[in-house]
C-alpha positions as CSV (number, residue, x, y, z in Angstrom):
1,X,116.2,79.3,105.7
2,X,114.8,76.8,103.5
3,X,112.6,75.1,106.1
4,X,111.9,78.4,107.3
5,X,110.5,79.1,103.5
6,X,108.7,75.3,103.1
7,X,106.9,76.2,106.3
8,X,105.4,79.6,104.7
9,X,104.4,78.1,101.4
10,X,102.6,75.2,103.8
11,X,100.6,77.7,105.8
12,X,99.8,79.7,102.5
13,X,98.6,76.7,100.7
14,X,96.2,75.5,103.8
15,X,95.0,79.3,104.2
16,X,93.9,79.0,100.1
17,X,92.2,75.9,100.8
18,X,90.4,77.0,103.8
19,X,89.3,80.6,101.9
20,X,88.3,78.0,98.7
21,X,85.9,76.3,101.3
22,X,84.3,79.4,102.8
23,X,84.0,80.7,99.5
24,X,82.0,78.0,98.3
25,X,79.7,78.4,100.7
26,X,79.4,81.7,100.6
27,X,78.2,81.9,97.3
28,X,75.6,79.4,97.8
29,X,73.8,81.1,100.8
30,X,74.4,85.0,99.2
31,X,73.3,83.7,95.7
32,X,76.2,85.7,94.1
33,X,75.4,85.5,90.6
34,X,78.2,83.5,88.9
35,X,80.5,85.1,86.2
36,X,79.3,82.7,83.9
37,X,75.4,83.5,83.6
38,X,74.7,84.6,80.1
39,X,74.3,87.9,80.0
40,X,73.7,88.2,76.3
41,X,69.7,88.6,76.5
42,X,69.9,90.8,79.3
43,X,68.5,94.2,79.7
44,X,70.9,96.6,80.8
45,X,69.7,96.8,84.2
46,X,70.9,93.0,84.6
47,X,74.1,94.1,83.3
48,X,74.9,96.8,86.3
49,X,74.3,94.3,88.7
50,X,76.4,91.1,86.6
51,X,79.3,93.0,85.4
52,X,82.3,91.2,87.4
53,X,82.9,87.6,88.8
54,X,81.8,87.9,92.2
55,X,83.5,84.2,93.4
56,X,87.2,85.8,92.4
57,X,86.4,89.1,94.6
58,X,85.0,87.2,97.0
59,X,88.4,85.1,96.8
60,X,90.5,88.5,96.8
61,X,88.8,89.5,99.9
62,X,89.0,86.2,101.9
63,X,93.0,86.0,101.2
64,X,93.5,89.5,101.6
65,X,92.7,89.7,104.9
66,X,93.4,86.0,106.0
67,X,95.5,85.6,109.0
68,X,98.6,85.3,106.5
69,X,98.7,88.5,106.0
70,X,99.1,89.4,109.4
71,X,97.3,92.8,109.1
72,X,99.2,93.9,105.8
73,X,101.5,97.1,107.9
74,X,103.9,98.9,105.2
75,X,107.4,96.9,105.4
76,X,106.1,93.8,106.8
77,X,106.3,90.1,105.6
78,X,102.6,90.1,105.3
79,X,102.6,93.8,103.1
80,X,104.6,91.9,101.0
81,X,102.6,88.4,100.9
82,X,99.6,90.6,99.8
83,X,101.5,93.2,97.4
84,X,102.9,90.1,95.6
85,X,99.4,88.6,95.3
86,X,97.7,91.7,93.7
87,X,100.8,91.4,90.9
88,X,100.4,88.2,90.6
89,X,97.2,88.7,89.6
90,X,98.1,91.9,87.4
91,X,100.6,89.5,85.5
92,X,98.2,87.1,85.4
93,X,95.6,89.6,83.4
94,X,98.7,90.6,81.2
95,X,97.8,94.4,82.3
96,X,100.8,96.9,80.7
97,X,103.7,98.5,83.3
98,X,103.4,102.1,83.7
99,X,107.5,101.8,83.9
100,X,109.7,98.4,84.0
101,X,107.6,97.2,86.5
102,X,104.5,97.2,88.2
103,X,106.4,98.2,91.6
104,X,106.9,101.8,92.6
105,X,109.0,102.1,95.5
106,X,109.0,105.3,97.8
107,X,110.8,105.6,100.6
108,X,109.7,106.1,104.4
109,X,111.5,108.4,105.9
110,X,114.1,106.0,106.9
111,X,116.9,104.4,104.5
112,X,115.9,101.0,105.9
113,X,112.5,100.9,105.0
114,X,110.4,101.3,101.8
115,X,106.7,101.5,101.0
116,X,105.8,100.1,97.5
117,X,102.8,101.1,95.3
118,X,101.5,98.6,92.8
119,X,100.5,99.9,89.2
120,X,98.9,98.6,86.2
121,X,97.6,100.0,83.1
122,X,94.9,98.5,80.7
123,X,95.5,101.1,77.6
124,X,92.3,102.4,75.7
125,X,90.9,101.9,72.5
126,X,90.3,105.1,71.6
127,X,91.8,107.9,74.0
128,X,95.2,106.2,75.1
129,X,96.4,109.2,76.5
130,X,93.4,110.4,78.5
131,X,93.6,108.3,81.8
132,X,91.0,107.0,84.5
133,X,93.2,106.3,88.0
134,X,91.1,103.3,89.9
135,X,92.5,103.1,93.2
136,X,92.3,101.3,96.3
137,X,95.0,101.1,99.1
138,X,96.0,97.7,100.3
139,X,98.1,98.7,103.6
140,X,96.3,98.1,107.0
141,X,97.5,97.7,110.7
142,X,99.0,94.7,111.4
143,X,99.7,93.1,114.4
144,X,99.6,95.6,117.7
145,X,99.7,94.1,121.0
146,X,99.9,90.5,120.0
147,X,96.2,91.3,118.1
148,X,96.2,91.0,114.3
149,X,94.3,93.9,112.7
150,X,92.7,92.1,109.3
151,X,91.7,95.1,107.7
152,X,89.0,93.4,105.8
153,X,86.9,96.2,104.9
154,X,89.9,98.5,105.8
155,X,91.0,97.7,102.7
156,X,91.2,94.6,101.5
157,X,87.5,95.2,100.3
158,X,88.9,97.9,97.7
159,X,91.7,95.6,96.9
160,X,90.0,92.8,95.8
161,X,87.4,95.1,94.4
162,X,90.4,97.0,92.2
163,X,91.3,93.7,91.2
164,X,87.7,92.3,89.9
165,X,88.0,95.6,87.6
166,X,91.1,95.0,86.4
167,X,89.6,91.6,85.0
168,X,86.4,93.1,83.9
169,X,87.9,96.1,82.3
170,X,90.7,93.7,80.7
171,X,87.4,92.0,79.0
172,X,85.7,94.7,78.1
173,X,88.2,96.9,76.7
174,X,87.7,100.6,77.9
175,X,87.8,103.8,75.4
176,X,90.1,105.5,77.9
177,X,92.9,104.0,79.0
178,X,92.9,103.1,82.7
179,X,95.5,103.2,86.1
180,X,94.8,100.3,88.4
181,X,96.5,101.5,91.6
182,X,96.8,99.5,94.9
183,X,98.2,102.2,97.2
184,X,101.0,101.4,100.4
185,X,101.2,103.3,103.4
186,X,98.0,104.9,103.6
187,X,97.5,104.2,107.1
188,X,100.7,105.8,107.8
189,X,99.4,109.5,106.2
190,X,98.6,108.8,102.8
191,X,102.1,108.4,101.7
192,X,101.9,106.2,98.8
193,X,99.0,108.4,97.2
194,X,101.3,111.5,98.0
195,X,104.4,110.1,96.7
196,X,102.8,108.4,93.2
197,X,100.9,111.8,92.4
198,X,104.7,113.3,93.1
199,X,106.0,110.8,90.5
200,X,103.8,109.8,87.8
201,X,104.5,108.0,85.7
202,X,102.2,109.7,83.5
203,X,101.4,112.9,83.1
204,X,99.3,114.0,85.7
205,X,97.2,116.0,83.3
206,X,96.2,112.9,81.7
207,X,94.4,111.7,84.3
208,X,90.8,113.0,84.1
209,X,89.5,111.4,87.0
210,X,89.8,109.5,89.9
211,X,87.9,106.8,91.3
212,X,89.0,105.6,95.0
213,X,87.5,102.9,97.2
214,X,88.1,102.4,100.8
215,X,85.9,100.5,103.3
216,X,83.4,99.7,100.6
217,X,82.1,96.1,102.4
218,X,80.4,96.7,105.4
219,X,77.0,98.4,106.3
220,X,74.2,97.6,108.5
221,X,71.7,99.6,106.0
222,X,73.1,98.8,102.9
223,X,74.4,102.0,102.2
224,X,77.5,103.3,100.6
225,X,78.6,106.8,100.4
226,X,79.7,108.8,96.9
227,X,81.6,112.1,98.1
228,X,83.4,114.4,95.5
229,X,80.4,115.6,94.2
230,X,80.0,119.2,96.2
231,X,84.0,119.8,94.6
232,X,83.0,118.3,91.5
233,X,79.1,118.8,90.7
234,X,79.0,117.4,87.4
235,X,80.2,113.6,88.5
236,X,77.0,113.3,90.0
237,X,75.0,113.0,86.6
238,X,77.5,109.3,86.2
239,X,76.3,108.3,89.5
240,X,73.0,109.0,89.4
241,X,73.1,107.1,86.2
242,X,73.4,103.8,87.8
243,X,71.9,104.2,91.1
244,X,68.3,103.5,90.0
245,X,69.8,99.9,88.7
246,X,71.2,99.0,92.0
247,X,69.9,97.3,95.5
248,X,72.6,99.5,97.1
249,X,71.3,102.3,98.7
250,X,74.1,105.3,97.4
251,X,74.1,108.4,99.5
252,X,75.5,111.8,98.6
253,X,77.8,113.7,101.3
254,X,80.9,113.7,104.0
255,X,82.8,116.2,101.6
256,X,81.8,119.7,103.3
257,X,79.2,120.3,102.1
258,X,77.4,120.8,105.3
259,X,78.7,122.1,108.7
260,X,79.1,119.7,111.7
261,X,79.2,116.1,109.2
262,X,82.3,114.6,109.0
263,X,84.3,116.0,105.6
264,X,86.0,112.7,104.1
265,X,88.1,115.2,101.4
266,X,90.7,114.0,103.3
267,X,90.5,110.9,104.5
268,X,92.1,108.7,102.0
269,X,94.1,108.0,98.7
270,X,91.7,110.7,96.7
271,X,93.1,113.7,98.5
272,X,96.4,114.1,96.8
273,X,94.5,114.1,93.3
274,X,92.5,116.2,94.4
275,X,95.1,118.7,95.6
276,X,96.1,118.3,92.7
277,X,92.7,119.7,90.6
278,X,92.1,116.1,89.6
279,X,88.4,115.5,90.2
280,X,87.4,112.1,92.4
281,X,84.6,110.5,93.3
282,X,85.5,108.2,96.6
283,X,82.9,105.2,97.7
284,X,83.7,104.1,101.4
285,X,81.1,103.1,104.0
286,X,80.8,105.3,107.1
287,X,82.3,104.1,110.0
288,X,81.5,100.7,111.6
289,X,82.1,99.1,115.4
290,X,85.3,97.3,114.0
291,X,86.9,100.3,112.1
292,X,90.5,99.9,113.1
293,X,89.9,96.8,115.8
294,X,91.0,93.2,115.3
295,X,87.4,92.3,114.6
296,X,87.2,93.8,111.1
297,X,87.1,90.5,109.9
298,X,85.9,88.4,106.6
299,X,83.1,86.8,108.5
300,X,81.3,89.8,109.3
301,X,81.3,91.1,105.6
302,X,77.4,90.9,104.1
303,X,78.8,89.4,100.9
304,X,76.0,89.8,98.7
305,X,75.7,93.5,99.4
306,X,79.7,93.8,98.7
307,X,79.3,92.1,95.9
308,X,76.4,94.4,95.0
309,X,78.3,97.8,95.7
310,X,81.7,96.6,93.5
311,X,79.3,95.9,90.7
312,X,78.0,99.2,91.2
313,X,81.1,101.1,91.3
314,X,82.1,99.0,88.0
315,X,79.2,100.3,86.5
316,X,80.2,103.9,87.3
317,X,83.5,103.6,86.2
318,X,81.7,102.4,83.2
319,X,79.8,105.2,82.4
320,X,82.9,107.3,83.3
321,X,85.0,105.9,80.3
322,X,81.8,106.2,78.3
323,X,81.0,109.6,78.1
324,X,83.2,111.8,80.2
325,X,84.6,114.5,78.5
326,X,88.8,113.8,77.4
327,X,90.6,116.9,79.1
């Protein structure tokens, strides 16, 4: 057993080193702004597109969906390699327990096996009781047929994006308080979404609104989609807020409003809240050549534009705990 454990801390610690090197490079040829350019003197435009450290999302996203993780399936070692990194990282930003621990357990439909949401709250300064729910789910496909399935931008790319929130949120304290919730199981039907909006640990009428991301990394065209607005018309005024201060281009769409497009309603972690008369707005890409293959991958990820995209859903959630309206 302990060689077997010595070997696994070996191959983590060369996997950090090689993401370390990549990382550096990758923030030289993107041109990621740094988190430590002064922002002081800058217009607010330059604020939108600098709110968060783009070299630790860029580090959540290169572990995430390293080859250690071994495609991240519910109730495997790799699940748990990554859901003990995101509370590592919730520890390390001293965000509060919604309960005695940042762990909810919810079981699978078998006694032997356990999917395991990860929550953290960052309480507000003004409405502690009225509660934004950022999500992302961290789950992906692991290893079929002797291929790993990374899940990069399937969705490691919300993880690490939840997680460069948590920090930026942590240093700019919000009004409302605020749910950081890294969802299991949601390639298996949603279940940890389901399960957590079954057991809250809040009151689910304190949550005004939910903000989900899944597949937010990757697009040819630089395009992310914003769907929730044909169920909930009046979330597009915070959108539309930031999208003139961002490279990104942010379409509107894929929640039936039109015949014959593909509804995304119910596609991901956002559904059960919204069954639930929660509002949502989701961001996700539309689908890519390596959606659910072994080559969604780090390398293929256009950086810069991920970067650009978290820092403009930052700057929505922003505007969100800002001015929306405390139910």
């Amino acid at each position: 057993m302990m060689h077997i454990h010595m070997s696994r801390a070996k191959k983590i610690t060369m996997a950090i080193i090689a993401i370390l090197a990549i990382i550096a490079g990758v923030i030289l040829l993107t041109g990621c702004p740094p988190a430590t350019e002064n922002k002081k003197n800058k217009a607010a435009k330059t604020h939108i597109l600098n709110n968060i450290d783009s070299t630790s999302l860029i580090t959540h996203l290169a572990y995430l969906s390293s080859g250690i993780m071994e495609g991240r399936e519910t109730a495997t070692p790799g699940n748990r390699l990554a859901r003990e990194y995101i509370v590592k990282i919730f520890d390390s930003l001293k965000l509060e327990k919604a309960g005695d621990s940042y762990l909810q357990p919810f079981p699978m439909g078998n006694d032997t096996v356990q999917g395991v949401n990860v929550i953290g709250v960052i309480k507000g300064s003004q409405y502690e009781n009225s509660y934004i729910a950022i999500t992302a789910h961290y789950d992906h496909l692991g290893i079929r047929n002797g291929q790993t399935y990374y899940g990069t931008d399937d969705n490691a790319s919300g993880t690490a994006a939840l997680l460069a929130m948590a920090a930026y949120f942590k240093q700019n304290p919000p009004k409302h308080s605020i749910l950081f919730v890294s969802f299991d199981a949601e390639e298996k039907g949603l279940l940890g979404s389901k399960y957590f909006v079954a057991n809250s640990p809040i009151p689910l009428n304190a949550i005004t609104v939910n903000v989900n991301m899944d597949m937010v990394s990757r697009s040819d065209s630089s395009e992310i989609y914003a769907t929730g607005i044909y169920h909930y018309p009046y979330l597009k005024k915070y959108v539309d807020s930031v999208r003139n201060f961002t490279p990104v281009h942010v379409l509107y769409g894929h929640d039936g409003e039109k015949p014959g497009i593909h509804d995304w309603t119910n596609q991901s972690d956002h559904f059960p809240f919204h069954q639930n008369n929660i509002p949502y707005l989701y961001f996700g890409v539309e689908d890519h050549a390596d959606y659910h293959r072994p080559g969604d991958t780090f390398d293929k990820v256009n950086k810069s534009f991920y970067y650009q995209v978290c820092t403009m859903i930052t700057a929505v959630a922003s505007q969100l705990d800002r001015f929306e309206v405390v139910q």
